[in-house]
C-alpha positions in Angstrom: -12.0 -5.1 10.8 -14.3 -2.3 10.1 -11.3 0.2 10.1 -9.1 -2.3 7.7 -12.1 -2.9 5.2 -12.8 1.1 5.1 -9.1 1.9 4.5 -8.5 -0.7 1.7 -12.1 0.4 0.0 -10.7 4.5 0.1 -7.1 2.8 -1.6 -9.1 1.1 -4.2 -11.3 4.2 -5.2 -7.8 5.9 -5.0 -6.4 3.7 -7.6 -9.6 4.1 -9.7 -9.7 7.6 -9.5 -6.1 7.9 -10.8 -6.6 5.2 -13.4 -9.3 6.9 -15.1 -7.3 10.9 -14.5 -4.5 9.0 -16.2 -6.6 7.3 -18.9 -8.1 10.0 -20.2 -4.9 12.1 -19.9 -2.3 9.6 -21.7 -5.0 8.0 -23.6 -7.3 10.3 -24.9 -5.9 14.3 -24.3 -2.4 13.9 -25.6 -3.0 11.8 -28.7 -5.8 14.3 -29.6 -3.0 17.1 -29.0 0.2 15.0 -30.5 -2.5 14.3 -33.6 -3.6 18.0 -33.7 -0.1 19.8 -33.6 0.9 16.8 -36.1 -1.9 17.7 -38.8 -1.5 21.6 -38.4 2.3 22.0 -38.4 3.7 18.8 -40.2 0.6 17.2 -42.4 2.5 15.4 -45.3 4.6 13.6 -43.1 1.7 12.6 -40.4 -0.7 11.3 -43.1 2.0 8.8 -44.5 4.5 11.2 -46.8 1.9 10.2 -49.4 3.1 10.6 -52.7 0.4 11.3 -55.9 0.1 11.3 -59.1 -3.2 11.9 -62.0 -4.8 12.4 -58.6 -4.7 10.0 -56.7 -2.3 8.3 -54.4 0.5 6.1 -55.9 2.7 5.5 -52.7 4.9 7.4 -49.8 8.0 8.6 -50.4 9.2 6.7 -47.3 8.6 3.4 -49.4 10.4 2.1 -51.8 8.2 -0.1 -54.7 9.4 -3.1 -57.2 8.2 -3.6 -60.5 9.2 -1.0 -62.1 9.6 -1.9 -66.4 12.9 -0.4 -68.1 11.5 2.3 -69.2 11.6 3.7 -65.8 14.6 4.3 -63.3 15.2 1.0 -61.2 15.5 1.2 -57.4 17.8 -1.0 -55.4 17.2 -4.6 -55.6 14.6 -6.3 -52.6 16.6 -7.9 -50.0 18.1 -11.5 -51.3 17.4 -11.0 -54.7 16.7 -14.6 -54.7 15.0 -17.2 -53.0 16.6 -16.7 -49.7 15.2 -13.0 -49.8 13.6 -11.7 -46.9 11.5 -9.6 -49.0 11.2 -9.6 -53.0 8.2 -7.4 -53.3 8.9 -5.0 -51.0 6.3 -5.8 -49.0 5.6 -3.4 -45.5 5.1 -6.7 -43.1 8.7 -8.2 -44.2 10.9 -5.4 -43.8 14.1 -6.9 -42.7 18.1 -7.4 -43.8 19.3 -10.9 -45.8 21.1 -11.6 -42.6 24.0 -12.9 -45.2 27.3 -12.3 -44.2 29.2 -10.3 -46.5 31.6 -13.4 -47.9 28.7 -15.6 -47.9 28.4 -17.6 -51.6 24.9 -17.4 -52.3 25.0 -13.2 -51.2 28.6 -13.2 -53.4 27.1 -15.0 -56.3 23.6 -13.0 -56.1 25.9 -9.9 -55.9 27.6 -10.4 -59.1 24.1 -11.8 -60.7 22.8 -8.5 -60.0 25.9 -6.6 -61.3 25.5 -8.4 -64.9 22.0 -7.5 -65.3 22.6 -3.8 -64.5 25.6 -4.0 -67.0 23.2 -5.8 -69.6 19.9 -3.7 -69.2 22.0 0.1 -68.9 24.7 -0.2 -71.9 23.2 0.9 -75.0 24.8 1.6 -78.3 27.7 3.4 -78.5 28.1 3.4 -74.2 28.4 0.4 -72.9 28.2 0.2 -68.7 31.9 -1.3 -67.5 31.2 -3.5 -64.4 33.2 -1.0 -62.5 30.9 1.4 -63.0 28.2 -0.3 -61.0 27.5 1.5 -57.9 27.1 -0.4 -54.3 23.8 0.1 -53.9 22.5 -1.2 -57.2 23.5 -4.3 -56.5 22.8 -4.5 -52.3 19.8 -4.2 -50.6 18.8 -1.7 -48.0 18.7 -2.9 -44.5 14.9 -2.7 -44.6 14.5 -3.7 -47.6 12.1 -0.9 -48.6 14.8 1.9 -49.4 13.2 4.5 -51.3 15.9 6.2 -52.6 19.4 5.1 -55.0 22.0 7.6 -55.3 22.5 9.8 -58.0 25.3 7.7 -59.5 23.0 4.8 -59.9 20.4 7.0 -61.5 23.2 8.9 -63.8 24.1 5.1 -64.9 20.6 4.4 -65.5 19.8 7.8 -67.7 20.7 6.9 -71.3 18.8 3.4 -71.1 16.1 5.7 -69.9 16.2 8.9 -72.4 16.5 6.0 -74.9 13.8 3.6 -74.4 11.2 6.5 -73.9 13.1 8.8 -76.9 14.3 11.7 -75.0 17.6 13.7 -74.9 19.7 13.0 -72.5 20.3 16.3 -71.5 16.8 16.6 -70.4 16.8 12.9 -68.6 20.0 14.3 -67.1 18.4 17.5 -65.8 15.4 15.0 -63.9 17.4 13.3 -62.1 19.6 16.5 -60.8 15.9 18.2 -59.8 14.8 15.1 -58.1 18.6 15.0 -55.9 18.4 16.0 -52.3 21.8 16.6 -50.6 22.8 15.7 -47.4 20.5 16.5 -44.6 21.4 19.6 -42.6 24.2 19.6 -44.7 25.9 17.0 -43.0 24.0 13.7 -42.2 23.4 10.9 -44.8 24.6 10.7 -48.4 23.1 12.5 -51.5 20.0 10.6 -52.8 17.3 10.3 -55.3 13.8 9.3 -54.6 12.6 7.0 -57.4 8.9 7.1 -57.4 9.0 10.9 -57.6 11.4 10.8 -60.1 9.7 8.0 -61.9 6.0 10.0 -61.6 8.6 13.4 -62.9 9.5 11.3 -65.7 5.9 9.9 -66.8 4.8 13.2 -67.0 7.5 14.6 -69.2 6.9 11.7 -71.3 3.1 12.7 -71.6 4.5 16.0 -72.7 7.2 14.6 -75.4 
C-alpha cells in the first residue's frame, strides 16, 4: 500500500513538474519570442497594418470601411446589400458571406440594384457609365465582407465622378489611383488591386493641396 501510494505521489509531482516546464515554455517563453521577432522584423503588420492619417490612426489596411460620401472612391458593397446582409457596416464581429446562391432573386435583384446606382452616381456629363462597364466586384461582396481593396477597373470607373466632385483633373485623379495599384503578389498570386482607405486618405490630402 505504502509502495502503491509512494509511486502514484512521484507520478503526480511528475505531471506537475512537466505542466509547469511546459507552461512556462508554450505559455510564456515562445509568445515573448514569437511577439519579440514579430515587433523587430515585421512591426506594421503585428500592430494591426494600422493605417494613419493627420496623426492619428484611421483604420488597417486589412479592413475595409463603409460610409464613404461621393466625393471619395467607393469600396465594394457590405455583404447583402440589403436586409438579408450579413454585415452592412462592415463590422469586425460579422464577417461572413450572404450565403445566397448565385441565381437566388433577392441576390439577382440586389445585384442589379447595386449595378444602377453605380451607373447613376459614376456617369457625369459628357461620359455616361454603360451598365457593361460595371465591374464584378462593385456590385458583389467579398466573402468576408470586410474587403479592403476594389480593383483598378472599379476605381478607373469611379475617377471622373471623383476628379469632378472635388474639382481636379483627371489626369491627376488618374495618376492616384495608378500610385495606390499593387500587382499581383510575387508576381503571380491574386489579382491587381487598390486599397481604398489609402487611396481615399491620398486623395484628401491632394485635395488640401488643390
Amino acid at each position: 500500500m505504502n509502495h502503491s501510494v509512494a509511486r502514484t505521489a512521484r507520478l503526480l509531482g511528475a505531471g506537475l513538474r512537466a505542466l509547469l516546464v511546459l507552461t512556462v515554455l508554450t505559455g510564456v517563453l515562445y509568445p515573448l519570442a514569437v511577439t519579440g521577432v514579430a515587433q523587430a522584423l515585421f512591426t506594421h503588420q503585428a500592430n494591426g497594418s494600422e493605417t494613419r492619417a493627420d496623426g492619428r490612426v484611421v483604420g488597417s489596411s486589412l479592413i475595409g470601411q463603409q460610409g464613404y460620401s461621393l466625393d471619395y472612391f467607393q469600396p465594394r458593397p457590405a455583404n447583402g446589400l440589403g436586409r438579408n446582409s450579413v454585415n452592412t457596416q462592415y463590422r469586425l464581429i460579422l464577417s461572413g458571406a450572404t450565403n445566397l446562391a448565385a441565381d437566388n432573386k433577392v441576390l439577382l435583384r440586389q445585384v442589379e440594384d447595386a449595378k444602377a446606382a453605380v451607373v447613376r452616381n459614376n456617369s457625369v456629363p459628357g461620359h455616361p457609365v454603360e451598365p457593361s462597364q460595371v465591374p464584378a466586384d462593385a456590385v458583389t461582396s467579398s466573402g468576408s465582407g470586410l474587403d479592403p481593396d476594389i480593383s483598378p477597373a472599379y476605381a478607373e470607373l469611379q475617377v471622373r465622378r471623383v476628379a469632378a466632385r472635388n474639382h481636379l483633373p483627371v489626369p491627376r485623379v488618374e495618376q492616384l489611383v495608378k500610385a495606390h495599384t499593387t500587382g499581383r503578389t510575387l508576381g503571380f498570386i491574386g489579382e491587381p488591386r487598390v486599397n481604398v482607405l489609402e487611396l481615399n486618405i491620398a486623395l484628401k490630402e491632394l485635395v488640401a493641396k488643390s
